[in-house]
Each structure stands twice: as C-alpha cells, then as structure tokens.
DRENSETI-247253 format. One record per atom (N, C-alpha, C): residue number from 1; atom name; x, y, z. Coordinates in pm, 1 decimal. Atoms other than C-alpha are relative to their C-alpha. Layout:
// residues N
PT  resi  name         X         Y         Z
PT   NUM    CA         X         Y         Z
...
// end
This chain:
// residues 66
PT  resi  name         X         Y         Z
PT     1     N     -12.5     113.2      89.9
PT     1    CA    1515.1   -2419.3   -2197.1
PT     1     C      60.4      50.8    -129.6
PT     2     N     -68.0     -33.9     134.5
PT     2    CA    1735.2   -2407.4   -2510.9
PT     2     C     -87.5     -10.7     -88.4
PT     3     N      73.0      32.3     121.0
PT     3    CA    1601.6   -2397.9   -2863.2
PT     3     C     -23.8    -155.7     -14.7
PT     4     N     -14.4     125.0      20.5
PT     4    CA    1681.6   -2770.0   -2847.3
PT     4     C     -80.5     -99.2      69.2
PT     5     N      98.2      12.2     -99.5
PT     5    CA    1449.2   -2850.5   -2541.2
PT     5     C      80.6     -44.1      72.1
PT     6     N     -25.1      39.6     -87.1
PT     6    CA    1700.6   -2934.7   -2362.9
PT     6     C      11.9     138.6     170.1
PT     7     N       9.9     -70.6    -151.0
PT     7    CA    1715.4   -2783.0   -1967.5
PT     7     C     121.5      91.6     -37.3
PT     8     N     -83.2     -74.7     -13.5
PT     8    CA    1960.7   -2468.2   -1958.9
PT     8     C      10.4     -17.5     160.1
PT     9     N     -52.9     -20.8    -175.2
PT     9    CA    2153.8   -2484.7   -1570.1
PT     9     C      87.9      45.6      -9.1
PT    10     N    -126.5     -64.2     -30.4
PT    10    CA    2378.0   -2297.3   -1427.0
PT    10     C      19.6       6.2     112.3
PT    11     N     -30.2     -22.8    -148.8
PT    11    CA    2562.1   -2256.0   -1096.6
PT    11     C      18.9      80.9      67.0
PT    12     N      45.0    -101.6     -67.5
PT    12    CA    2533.0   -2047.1    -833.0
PT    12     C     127.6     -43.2     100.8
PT    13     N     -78.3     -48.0    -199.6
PT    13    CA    2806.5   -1963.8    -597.3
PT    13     C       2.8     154.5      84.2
PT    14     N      28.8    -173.2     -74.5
PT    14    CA    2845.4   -1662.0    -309.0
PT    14     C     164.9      -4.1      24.9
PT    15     N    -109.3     -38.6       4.5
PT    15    CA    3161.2   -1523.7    -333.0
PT    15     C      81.2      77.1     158.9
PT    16     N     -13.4      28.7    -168.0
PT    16    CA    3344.4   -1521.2      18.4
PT    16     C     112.7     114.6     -17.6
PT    17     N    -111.3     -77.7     -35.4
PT    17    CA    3600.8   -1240.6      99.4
PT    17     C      78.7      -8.6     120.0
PT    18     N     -28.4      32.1     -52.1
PT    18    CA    3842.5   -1305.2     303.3
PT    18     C      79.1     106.7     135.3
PT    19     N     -80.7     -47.5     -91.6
PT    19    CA    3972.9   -1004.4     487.1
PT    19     C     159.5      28.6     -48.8
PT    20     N    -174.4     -28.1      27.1
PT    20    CA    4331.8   -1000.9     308.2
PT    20     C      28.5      87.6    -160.0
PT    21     N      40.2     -40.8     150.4
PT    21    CA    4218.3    -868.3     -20.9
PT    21     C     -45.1    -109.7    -125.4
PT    22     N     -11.0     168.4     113.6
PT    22    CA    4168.9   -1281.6    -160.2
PT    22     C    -178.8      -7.2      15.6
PT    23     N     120.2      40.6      30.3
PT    23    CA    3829.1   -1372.8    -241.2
PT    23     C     -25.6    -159.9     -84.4
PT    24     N      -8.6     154.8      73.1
PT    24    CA    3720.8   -1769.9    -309.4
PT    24     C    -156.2     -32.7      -6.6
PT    25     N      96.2     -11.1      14.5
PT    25    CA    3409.7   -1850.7    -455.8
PT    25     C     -77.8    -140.1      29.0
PT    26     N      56.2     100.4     -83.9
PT    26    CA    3181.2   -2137.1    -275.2
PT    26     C    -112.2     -29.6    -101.7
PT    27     N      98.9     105.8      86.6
PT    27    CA    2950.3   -2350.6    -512.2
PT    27     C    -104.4       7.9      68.0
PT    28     N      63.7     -47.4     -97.1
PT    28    CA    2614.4   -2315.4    -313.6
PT    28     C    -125.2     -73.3     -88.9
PT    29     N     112.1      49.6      74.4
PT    29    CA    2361.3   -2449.4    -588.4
PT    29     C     -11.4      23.5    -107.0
PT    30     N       6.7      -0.8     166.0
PT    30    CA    2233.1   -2489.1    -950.2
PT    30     C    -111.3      73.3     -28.7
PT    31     N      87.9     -62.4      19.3
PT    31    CA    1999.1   -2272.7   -1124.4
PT    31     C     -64.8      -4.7    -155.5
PT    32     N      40.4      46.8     128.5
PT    32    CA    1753.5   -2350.1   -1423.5
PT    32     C     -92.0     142.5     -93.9
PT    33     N      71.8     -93.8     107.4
PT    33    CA    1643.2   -2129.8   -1726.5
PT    33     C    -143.7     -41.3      -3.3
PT    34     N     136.6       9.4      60.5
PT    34    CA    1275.9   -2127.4   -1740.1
PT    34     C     -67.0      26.0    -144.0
PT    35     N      32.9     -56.8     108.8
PT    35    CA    1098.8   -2096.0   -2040.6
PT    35     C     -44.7     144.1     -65.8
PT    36     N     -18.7    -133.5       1.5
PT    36    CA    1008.8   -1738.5   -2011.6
PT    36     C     159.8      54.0      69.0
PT    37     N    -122.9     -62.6       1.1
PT    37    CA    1379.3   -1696.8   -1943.6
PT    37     C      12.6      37.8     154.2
PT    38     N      66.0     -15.8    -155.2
PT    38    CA    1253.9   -1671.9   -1540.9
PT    38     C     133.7     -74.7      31.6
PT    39     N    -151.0     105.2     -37.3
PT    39    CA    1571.9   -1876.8   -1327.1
PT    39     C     -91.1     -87.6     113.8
PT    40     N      27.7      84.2     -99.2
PT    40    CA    1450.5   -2138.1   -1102.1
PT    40     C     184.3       7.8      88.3
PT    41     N    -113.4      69.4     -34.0
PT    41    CA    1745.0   -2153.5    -859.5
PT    41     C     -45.4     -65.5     158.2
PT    42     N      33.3     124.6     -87.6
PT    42    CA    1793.0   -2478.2    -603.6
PT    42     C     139.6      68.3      37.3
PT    43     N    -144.7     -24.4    -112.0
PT    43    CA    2057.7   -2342.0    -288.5
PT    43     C     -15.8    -120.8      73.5
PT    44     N     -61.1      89.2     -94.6
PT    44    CA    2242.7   -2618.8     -98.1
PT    44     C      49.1      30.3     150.5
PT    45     N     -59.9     -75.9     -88.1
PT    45    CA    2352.1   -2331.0     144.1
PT    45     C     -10.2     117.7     -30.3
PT    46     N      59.7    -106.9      -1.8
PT    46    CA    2294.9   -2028.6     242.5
PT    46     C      98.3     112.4      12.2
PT    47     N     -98.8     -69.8       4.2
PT    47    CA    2508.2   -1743.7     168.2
PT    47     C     -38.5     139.1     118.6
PT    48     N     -29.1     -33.5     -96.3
PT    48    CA    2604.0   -1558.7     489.3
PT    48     C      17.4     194.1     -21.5
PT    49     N       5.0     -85.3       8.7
PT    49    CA    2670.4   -1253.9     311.8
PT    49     C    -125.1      79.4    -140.3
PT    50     N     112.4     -52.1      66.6
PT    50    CA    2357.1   -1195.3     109.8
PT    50     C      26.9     -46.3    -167.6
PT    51     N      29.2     -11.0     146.1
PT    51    CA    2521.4   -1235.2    -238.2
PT    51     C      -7.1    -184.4     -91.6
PT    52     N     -28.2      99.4      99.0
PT    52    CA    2497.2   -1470.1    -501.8
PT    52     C      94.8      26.1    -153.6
PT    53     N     -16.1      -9.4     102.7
PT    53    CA    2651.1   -1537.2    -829.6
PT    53     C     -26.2    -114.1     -66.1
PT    54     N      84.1      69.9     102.1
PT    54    CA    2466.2   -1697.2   -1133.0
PT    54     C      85.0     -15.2    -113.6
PT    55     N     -67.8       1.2     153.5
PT    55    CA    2709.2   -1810.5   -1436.7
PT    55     C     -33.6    -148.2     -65.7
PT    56     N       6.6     137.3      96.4
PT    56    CA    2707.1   -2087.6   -1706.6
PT    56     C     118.7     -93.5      84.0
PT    57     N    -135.2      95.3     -81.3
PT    57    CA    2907.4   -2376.8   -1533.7
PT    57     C     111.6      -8.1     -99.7
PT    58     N    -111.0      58.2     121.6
PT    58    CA    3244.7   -2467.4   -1696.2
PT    58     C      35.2    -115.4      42.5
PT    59     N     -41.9     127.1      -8.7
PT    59    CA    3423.6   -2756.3   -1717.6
PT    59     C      26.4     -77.0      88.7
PT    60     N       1.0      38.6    -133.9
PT    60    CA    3518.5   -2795.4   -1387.2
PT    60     C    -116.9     -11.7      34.4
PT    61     N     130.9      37.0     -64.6
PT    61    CA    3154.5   -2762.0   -1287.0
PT    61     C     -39.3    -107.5      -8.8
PT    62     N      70.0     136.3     101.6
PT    62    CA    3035.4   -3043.5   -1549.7
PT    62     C      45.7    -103.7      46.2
PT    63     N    -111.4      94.6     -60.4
PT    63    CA    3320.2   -3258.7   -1391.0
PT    63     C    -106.4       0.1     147.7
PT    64     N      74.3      43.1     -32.5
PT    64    CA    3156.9   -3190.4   -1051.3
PT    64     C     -99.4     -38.0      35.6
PT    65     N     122.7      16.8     -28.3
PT    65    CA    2846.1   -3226.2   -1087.5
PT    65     C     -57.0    -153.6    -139.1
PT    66     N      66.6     153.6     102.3
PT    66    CA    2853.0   -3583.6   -1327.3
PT    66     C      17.5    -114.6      81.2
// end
C-alpha cells in the first residue's frame, strides 16, 4: 500500500524464449504490495518454465487492464 492508502499492483509476466534467440513476454497475472511490503500475487496461468517476472505496469498495462 502506498503512503496514500491506495493499493500498489503490479504485473506479472513469464518470459517465453523462443529457440531463435527472440524472447516475448506473456502477461500471466497481477501482484499486490502488502503492507509489510510482502507481494500478494494472483496467476491467470501457469508459467511452464518456472519463471516469473514482477514489474510496475506501464501504460500499456493500465490500458489493458481498465
């Protein structure tokens, strides 16, 4: 949670490699700041190769996820 009380989220994708040297990164779920700074994260799907990645959404995200 921000200073402001509002909810801190962020998104979670697993980053897919493709075999050619290209890599495209798959949206997978959102993840919330707890108040001890802890992450709640909510997956939509399950990443195949174990990883995740956790960043601040950008603009594109905000777009789709309104």
């Amino acid at each position: 949670m921000s200073s402001n009380g509002t909810v801190k989220r962020k998104v979670v994708y697993t980053i897919i490699e493709n075999g050619e040297g290209k890599s495209f990164w798959r949206l997978v779920g959102s993840a919330f700041v707890n108040r001890d700074d802890s992450l709640t994260v909510l997956l939509d799907a399950l990443p195949v190769n174990g990883r995740l990645h956790i960043r601040e959404p950008s603009e594109r995200d905000e777009k789709a996820h309104a």
